[in-house]
N, C-alpha and C positions, 0 to 999 in steps of 0.2 A: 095632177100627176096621178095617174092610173100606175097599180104594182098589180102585175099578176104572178101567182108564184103558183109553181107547182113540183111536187114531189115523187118522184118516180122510185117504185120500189121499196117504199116505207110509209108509213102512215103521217099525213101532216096535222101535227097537235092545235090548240088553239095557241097554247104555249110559243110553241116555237115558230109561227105565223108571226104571234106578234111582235117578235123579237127581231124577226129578220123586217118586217115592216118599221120598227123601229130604227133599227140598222140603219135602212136605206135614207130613211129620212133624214138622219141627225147627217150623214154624210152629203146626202147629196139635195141637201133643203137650199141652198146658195142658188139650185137653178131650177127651183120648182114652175118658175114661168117659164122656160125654154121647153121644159122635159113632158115629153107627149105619152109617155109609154113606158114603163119599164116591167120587162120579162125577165122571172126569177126560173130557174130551173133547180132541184137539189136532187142528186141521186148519189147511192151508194155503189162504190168500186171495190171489187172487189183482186185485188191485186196478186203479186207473187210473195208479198210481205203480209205474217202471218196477223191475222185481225183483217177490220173491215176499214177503207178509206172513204170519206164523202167529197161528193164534187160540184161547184154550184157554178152555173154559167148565167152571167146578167148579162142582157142585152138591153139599152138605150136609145131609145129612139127623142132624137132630141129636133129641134125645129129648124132647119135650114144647117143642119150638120148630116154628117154621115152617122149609121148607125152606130151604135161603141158598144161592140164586144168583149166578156170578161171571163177566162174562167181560171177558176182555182182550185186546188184541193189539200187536202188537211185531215188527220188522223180523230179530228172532232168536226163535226158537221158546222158551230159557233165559228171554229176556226176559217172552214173555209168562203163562209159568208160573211166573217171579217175582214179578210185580205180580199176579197172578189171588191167589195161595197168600196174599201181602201182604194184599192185601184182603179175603180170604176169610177171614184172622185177626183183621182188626180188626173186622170184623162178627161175626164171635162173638163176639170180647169185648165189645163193645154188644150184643149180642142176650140174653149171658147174665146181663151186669149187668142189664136190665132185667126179667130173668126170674127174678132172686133176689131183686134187690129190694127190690119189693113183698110178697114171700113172708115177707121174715126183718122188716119194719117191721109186717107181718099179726103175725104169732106172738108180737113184744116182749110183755116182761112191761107195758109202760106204758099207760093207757088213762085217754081223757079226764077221769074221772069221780076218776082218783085227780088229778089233776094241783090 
């Protein structure tokens, strides 16, 4: 599992590297065999509300799925690469349940004609 992150518009710490690589792992370690890729984006918005908002958008590149796009944001940069990472694991898990499936109901031994 490849993470590549990158920070537009602010400087990326060693600190907060390893944080968000931490992040991603603990959430999304369930499909480290499937998962070919994952792109971190983090930038700061600068909104109509006064202060500054951070935005992280992960992209998933997983094996024989479609790619799973995530973005989020949040009045702390932790925040919004909690909820992104969050969300980014529960759509795998929907993505890959529906991706086995049909596969492992394909292959049963049962079929209409015995029934």
């Amino acid at each position: 599992m490849k993470i590549d992150i990158e920070a537009r518009s602010f400087a990326l710490t060693n600190p907060l590297r390893g944080y968000v690589q931490r992040r991603l792992c603990r959430t999304l370690c369930w499909y480290t065999d499937r998962i070919e890729r994952i792109a971190l984006v983090l930038e700061e918005v600068k909104g109509s509300r006064p202060g500054v908002a951070y935005k992280s958008r992960i992209r998933v590149k997983v094996a024989h799925l479609p790619v799973v796009v995530i973005e989020e944001s949040g009045a702390h940069l932790c925040v919004a690469v909690d909820r992104a990472a969050s969300r980014a694991g529960r759509k795998l898990a929907r993505a890959t349940a529906r991706g086995i499936g049909p596969q492992s109901i394909a292959s049963s031994a049962w079929s209409p004609s015995a029934a």
